[in-house]
N, C-alpha and C positions, 0 to 999 in steps of 0.2 A: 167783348165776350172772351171769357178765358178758351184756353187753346182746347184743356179737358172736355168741357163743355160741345165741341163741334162736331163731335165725334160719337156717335151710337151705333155698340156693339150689340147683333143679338146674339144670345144666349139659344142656337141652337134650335130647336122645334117649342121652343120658350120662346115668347120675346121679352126680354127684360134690359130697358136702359142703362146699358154703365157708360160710366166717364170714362172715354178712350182718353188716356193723358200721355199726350202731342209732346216731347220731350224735343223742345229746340236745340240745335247744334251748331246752326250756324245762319247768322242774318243780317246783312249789309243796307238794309234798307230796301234791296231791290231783288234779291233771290234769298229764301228763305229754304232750310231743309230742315223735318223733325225726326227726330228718331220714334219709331213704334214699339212697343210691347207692351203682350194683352198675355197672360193666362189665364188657362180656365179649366177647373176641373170639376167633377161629378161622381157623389157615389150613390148609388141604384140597387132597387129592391122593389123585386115583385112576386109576388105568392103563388103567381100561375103563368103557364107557357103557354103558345099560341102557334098556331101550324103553319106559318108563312115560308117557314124552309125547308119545311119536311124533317127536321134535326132534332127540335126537342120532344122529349115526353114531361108524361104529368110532373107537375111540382113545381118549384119555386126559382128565381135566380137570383142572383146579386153579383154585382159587376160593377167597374169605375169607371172614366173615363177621361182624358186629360188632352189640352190642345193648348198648343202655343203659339201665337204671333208674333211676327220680328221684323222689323223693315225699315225702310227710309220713305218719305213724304215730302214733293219737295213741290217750289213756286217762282218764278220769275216773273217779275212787273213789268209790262214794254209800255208801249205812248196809248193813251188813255185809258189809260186803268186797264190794259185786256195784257192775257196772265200766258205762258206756259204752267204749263201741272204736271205732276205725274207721279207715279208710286211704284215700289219694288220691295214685294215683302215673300215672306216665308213662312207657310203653315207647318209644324210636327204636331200627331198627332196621335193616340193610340188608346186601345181598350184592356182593360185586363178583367179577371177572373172568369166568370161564366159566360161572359157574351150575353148580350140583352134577349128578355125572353122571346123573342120572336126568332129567332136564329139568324139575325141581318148581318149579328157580327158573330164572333169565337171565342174574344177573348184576347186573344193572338196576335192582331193587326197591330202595327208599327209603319208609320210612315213621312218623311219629310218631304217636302215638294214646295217649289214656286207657288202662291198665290195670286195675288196680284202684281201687273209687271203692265204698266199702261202708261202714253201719256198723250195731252192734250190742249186747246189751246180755249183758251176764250176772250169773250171781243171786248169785255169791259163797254167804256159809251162809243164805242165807234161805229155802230149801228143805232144810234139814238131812238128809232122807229121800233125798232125789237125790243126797248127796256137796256137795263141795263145787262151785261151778258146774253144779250139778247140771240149769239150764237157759238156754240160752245160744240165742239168734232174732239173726238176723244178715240183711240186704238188700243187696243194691245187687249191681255187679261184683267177684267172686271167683272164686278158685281152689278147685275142690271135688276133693278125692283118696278114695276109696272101695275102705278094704282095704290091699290093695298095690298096685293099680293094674290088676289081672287085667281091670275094669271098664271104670273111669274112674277115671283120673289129670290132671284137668284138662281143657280146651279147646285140646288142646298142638299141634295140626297146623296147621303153619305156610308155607303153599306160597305162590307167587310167581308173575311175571307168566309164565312159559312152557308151563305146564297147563291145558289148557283154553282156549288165546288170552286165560289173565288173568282168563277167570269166578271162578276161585278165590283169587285173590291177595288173600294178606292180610299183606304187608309183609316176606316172605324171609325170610331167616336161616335157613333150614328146619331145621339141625339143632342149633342154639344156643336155639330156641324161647323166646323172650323173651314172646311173647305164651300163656299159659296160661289167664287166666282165663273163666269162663261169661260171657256179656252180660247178663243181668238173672237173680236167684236171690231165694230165699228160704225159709231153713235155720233150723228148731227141733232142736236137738241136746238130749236130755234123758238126766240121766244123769252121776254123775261118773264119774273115774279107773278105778273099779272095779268091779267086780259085773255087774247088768243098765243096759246102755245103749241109745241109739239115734235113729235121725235120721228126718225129714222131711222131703224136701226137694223143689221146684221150682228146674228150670233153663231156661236160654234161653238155646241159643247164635243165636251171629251170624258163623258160622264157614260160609261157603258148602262150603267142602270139607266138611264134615260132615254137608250140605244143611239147614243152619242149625235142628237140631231142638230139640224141647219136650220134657223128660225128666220126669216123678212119680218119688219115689226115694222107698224108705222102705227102711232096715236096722234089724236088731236083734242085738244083740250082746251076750254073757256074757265079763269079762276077768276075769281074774286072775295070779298071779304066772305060771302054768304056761305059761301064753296065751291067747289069747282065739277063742273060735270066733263065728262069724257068717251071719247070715240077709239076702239083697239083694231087692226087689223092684225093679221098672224097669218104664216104660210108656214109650215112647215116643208122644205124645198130637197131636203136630205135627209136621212140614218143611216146608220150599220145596220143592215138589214139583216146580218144573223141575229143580231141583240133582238132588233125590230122583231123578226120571226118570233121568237119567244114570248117577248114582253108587250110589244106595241104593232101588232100587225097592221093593223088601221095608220098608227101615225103620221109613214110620209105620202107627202103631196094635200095631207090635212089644211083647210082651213077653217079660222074661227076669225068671228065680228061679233065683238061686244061692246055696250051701252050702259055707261057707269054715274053715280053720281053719288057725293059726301059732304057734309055741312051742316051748317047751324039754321041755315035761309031765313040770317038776321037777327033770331031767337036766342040771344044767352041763355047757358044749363043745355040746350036741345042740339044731340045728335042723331042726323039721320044719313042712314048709307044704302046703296044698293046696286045690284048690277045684273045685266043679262047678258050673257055668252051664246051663242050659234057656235057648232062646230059643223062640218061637211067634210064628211069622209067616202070615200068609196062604194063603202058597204051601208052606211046610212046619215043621220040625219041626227046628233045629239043635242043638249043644252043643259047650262046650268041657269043658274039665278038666286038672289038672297035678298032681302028685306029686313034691316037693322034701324031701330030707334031706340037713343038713350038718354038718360035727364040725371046730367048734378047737379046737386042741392049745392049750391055755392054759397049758401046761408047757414048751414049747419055744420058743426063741428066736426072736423076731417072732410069737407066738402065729399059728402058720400057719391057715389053714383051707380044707377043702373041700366042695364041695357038689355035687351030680348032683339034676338035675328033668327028668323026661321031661312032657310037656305034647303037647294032640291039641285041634285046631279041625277040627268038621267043613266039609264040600266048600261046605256055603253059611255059615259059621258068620258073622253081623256083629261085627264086635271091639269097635266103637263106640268108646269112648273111650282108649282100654290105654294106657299108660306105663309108666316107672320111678318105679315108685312107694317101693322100697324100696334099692335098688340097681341099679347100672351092669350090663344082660342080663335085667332084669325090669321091663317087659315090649317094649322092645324090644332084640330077640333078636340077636344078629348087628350091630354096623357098617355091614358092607355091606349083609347080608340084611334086616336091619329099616330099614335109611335108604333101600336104591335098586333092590335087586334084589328083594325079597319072600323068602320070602312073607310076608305082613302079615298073620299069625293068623288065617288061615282056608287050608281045604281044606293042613291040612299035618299033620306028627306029628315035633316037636323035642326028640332028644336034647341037653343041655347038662352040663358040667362044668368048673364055675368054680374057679380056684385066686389064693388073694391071700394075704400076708405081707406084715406090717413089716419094713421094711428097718432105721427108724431112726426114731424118736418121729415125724417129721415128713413120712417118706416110704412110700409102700406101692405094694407091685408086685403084679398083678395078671394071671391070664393065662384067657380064655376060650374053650374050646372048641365047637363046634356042629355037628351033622351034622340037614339037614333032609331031608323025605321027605315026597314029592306024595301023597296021598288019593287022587284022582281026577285021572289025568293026560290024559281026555279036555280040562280045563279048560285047567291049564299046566301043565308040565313043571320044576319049581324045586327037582330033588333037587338040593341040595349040599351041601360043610363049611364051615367057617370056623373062623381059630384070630385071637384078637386078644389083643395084649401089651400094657399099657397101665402106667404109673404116676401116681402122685397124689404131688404135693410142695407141700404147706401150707409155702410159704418163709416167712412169718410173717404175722400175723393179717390183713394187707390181702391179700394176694398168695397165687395159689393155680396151679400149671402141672399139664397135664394133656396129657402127650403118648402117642401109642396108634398101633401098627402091625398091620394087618392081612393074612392070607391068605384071600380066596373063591376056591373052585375049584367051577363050577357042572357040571352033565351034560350041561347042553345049552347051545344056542344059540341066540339069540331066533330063528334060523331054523326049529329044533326045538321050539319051544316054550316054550323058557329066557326070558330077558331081557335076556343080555349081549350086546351087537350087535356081529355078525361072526365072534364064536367064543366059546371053552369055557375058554379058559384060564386058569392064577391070575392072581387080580388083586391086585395090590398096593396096599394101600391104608394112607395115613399122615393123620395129623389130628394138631397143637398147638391146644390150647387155653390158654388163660391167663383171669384171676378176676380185677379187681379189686373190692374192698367197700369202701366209705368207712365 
């Protein structure tokens, strides 16, 4: 397998695959180090603002947005194939012109900072009972993905100086999210490829918008060809309780148990996915859950495929971590609806169905649907649709374009309880993105 190939970059509250290209520097046969660089930038357009910071009024915005990755990736072979690892890299990141219409950024934000900075060991066959890497202990700053992201998909919220007068700001980009990883972890993964698996993990972020919490993680998990079903446990054990106060009063001392499963169960063309959450908070008793089945046609030209997930957060449900963890609409829902308007997986009930086809070895088009529906509309008012058309064009292994147009049409209006400021009507929304990998 090429070195490009092992490496997938998301694009942000997008998921889109590009070739991270591994640039080797130096390899003796038994320690290996690659050089990284990934850029990525974005220009953005939306016809209507949304009330999340209290900052914009009616009208339109446009804004870019640019990140860059830099680092070293390195590997050591000891007696029986079991490895040192580890990485040390560098996000810059920054937004310009109007700040995204939600008011999450200004425009303004400029920031460089450590990313990832970890490293780890694993046992190759010297556990032969476990599989192969059968035990794998890892420290430092990382990216922790859990499932398909229904979870946690990372440390991915990325807001800017106009939320909060800037309490939250941790360097823009908001929707290119260059910054994903936890600020201090530490992960025993036991368990290979197959059969029975499973993690333990501590986390720490350093994410104020997240009110920078302490997470205990343990999963357990049975894989096999069919799929694999799985077991979550989560404690939330810490926050910054000013942030907490504001944003997440409920969240520390929070726990959730949830009950996952994804696969084909044997059937080529058939996927089926789904999962149910428990949370226990103080004050009450929340939950989500989602139900997803999709069929490619692996016989017809551009092996087309579809898929429909209906999914329900209840009126207090915490979402905590959620991403795209597997694909572009999982788990942020909508363009619009999951970057500026909401609702942000709680107090909602989202029909979805996604349709995508190869056009041509290198390009795929894609088109998603969404109609959301308020829970409880004493809170807010966020019934709407959304239809967004997007394609993927891998022009070749450095270079990756990603351009996507949007329709939201909300019910109401941030006067009524919506979000859109001034009125209800469709909003046009457009975004290019462009990859490069070194």
């Amino acid at each position: 397998m090429h070195a490009y190939r092992k490496t997938i970059v998301v694009l942000s509250l997008a998921c889109v695959a590009v070739p991270g290209l591994a640039q080797p520097l130096y390899n003796d046969g038994t320690t290996e180090v690659d050089a990284r660089l990934l850029a990525l930038a974005g220009a953005f357009y939306s016809g209507e603002n949304y009330s999340q910071s209290g900052t914009r009024g009616e009208g339109s915005s446009r804004w870019q947005e640019a990140v860059l990755q830099y680092g070293l990736d390195w590997r050591h072979t000891l007696d029986a194939g079991s490895q040192l690892y580890g990485s040390l890299n560098w996000v810059s990141s920054a937004t310009f012109g109007d700040g995204d219409p939600a008011g999450w950024t200004s425009g303004d934000e400029r920031r460089t900072k450590v990313e990832d900075a970890y490293t780890g060991w694993r046992s190759g066959t010297l556990f032969s009972a476990l599989g192969e890497n059968g035990v794998d202990l890892s420290v430092g700053r990382q990216n922790i993905v859990i499932g398909d992201g229904f979870l946690v998909s990372g440390d991915a919220l990325n807001l800017g100086k106009e939320f909060l007068d800037g309490q939250a700001n941790r360097g823009g980009a908001y929707y290119l999210t260059g910054r994903k990883a936890f600020d201090r972890t530490a992960v025993l993964r036991l368990g290979g490829q197959q059969g029975w698996r499973g993690d333990l993990m501590w986390l720490k972020s350093d994410n104020p918008a997240q009110a920078s919490p302490e997470l205990a993680v343990g999963t357990l998990e049975h894989v096999s060809p069919q799929g694999t079903l799985g077991l979550t446990y989560l404690n939330v054990t810490d926050t910054d309780q000013a942030m907490a106060d504001m944003l997440f009063p409920d969240r520390k001392g929070m726990q959730l148990y949830s009950v996952r499963g994804q696969g084909n169960a044997g059937v080529p063309g058939l996927f089926l996915a789904g999962e149910y959450a428990w949370e226990q908070k103080d004050s009450a008793r929340e939950n989500a859950w989602y139900l997803e089945a999709g069929w490619t046609f692996a016989d017809l030209p551009g092996a087309p495929s579809i898929n429909y997930r209906y999914s329900r957060f209840s009126e207090g449900y915490d979402p905590l971590f959620y991403g795209n963890g597997r694909a572009l609409g999982t788990w942020f829902q909508g363009e619009v609806a999951a970057n500026y308007a909401g609702p942000f997986n709680s107090n909602a009930a989202v029909q979805h169905l996604g349709l995508k086809v190869a056009a041509a070895d290198d390009l795929k088009l894609g088109m998603l649907l969404y109609a959301f529906r308020t829970l409880d509309t004493s809170r807010n008012q966020l019934d709407a649709d959304e239809a967004d058309f997007y394609a993927e064009w891998a022009i070749d292994q450095h270079w990756t374009l990603m351009p996507l147009v949007g329709l939201y049409k909300p019910k109401q209006s941030s006067a009524d309880g919506g979000t859109q400021v001034g009125n209800s009507r469709t909003n046009l929304y457009g975004q290019v993105l462009v990859a490069w990998a070194f």
